[in-house]
C-alpha positions, 0 to 999 in steps of 0.5 A: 644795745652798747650805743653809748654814745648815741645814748649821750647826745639823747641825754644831752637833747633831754637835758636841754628841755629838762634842765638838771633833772636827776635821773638825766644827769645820772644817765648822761655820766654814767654812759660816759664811765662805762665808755671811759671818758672820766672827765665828762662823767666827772663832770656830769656827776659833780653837776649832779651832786648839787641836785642830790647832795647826800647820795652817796651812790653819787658820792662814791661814783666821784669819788671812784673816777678820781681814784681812777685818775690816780687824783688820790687827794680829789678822791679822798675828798 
């Protein structure tokens, strides 16, 4: 339905009930991306790197804003 943003603070409402919950964490970031706010999906995406560690979905997400934000040495990282 292209409602990013209303999708966001539905997640944000979640999030606050189910703290750090995976799927939520996911959702949250990855509408970010699609909208380009790179640094809350950045952000979204690092929280959500410590509830899953070995992703590596998650690890390339991080890895492919950064290159986004022309940050070669995060990205790399």
């Amino acid at each position: 339905m292209q409602l990013f943003s209303e999708s966001i603070q539905a997640f944000e409402k979640i999030q606050s009930v189910i703290f750090n919950s995976p799927e939520v964490l996911y959702q949250m970031a990855q509408c970010y991306e699609i909208i380009e706010k790179y640094k809350p999906a950045q952000k979204w995406y690092n929280v959500l790197v410590t509830r899953v560690i070995s992703d590596p979905h998650v690890l390339y997400k991080i890895g492919n804003l950064y290159n986004k934000e022309k940050d070669e040495t995060q990205s790399i990282h």
